[in-house]
DOMARDREN-969928 format. One record per residue (C-alpha): y, z, x; residue in one letter; residue number from 1; chain. Coordinates in nm, 3 decimals, m for minus. Last residue first. Layout:
N
- north/up/east/marpa/gumar/vexkol
- Y/Z/X/a/NUM/A
...
***
This chain:
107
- north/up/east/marpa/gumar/vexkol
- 14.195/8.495/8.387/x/107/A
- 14.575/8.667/8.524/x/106/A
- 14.565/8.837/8.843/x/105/A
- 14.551/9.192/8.916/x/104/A
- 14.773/9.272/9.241/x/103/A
- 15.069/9.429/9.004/x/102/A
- 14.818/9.701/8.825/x/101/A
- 14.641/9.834/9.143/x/100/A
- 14.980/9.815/9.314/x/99/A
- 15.157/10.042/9.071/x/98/A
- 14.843/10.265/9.032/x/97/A
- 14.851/10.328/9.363/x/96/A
- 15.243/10.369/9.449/x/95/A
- 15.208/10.624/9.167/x/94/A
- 14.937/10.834/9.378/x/93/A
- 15.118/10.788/9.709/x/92/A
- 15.443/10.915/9.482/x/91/A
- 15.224/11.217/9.287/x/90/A
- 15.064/11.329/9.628/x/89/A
- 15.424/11.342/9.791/x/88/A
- 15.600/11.548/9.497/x/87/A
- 15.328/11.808/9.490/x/86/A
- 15.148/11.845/9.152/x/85/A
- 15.127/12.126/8.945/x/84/A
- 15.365/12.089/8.633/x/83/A
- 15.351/11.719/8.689/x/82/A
- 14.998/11.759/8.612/x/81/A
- 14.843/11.414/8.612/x/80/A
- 14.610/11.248/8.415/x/79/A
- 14.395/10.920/8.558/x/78/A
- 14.316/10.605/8.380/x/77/A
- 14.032/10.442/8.621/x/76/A
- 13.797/10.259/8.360/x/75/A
- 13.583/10.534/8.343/x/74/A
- 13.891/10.752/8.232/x/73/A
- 13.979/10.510/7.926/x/72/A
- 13.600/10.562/7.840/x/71/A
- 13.614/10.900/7.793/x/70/A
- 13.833/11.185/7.905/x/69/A
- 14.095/11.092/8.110/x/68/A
- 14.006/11.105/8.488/x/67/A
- 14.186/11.463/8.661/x/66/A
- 14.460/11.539/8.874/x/65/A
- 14.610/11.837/8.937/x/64/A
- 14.343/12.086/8.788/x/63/A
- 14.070/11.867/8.933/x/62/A
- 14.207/11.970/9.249/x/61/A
- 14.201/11.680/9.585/x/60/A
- 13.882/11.509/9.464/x/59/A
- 14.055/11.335/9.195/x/58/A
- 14.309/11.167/9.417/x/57/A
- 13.996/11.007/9.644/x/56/A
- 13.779/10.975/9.315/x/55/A
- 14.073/10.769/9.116/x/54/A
- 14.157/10.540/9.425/x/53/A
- 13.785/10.448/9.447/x/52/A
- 13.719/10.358/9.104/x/51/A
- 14.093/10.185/9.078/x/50/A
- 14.396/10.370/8.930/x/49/A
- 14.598/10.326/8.623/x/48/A
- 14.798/10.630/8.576/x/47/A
- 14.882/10.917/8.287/x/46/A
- 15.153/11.160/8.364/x/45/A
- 15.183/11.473/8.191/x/44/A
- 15.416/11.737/8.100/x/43/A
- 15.302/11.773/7.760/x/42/A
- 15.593/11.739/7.537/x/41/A
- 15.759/11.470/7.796/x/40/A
- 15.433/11.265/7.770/x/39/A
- 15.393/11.023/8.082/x/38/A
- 15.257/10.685/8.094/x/37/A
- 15.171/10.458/8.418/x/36/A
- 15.074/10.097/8.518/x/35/A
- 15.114/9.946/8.192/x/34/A
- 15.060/9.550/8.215/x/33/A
- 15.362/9.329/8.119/x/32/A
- 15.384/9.183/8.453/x/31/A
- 15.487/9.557/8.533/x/30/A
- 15.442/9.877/8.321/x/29/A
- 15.633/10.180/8.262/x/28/A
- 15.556/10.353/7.921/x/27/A
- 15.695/10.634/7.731/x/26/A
- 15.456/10.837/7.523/x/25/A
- 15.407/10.918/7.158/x/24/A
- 15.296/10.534/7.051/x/23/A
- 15.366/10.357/7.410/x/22/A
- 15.755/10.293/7.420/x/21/A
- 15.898/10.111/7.663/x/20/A
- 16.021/10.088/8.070/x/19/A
- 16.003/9.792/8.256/x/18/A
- 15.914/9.776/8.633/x/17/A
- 15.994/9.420/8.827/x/16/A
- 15.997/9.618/9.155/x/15/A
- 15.919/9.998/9.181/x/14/A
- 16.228/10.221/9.146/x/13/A
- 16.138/10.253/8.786/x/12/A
- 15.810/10.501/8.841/x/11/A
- 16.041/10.680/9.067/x/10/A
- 16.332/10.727/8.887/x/9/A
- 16.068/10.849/8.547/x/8/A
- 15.858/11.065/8.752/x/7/A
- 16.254/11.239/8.899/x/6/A
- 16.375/11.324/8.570/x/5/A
- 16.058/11.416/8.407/x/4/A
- 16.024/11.677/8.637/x/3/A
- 15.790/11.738/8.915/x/2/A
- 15.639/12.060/9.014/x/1/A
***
């Protein structure tokens, strides 16, 4: 399990990482681009992965980690547990989406 404490230090540890308000969640996001959500009242973390990145931490326990429902989880936003998940998988997984979201270049 991890809290909402220790999502929220790491998420901000990253460099250049702001912290706001996204409707009902809290959102970190770098070069103005969100990179991660969480909802305190649900316990969950939403990321921005790639394809590839999403069916590698996907294929670990679809309980744990899981593509949002829709389009938004075709494009590579992934939920997370943070009930469930191990401390390790979420940071590898949070490094991800934080360096999936930083590399992108502006058109």
């Amino acid at each position: 399990m991890v809290s909402i404490k220790t999502f929220k230090k790491m998420a901000l540890a990253f460099p250049d990482v702001t912290e706001q308000p996204h409707f009902e969640k809290t959102s970190f996001r770098v070069k103005k681009k969100i990179f991660a959500t969480f909802s305190e009242a649900e316990k969950k973390a939403v990321l921005k992965l790639t394809e590839i990145d999403q069916s590698v931490f996907c294929s670990f326990d679809k309980t744990i980690i899981y593509p949002v429902t829709g389009g938004w989880g075709k494009q590579g936003w992934t939920v997370v547990e943070l009930s469930k998940v191990k401390l390790g998988m979420l940071k590898d997984a949070l490094s991800a989406a934080y360096n999936t979201v930083s590399a992108k270049k502006k058109s």
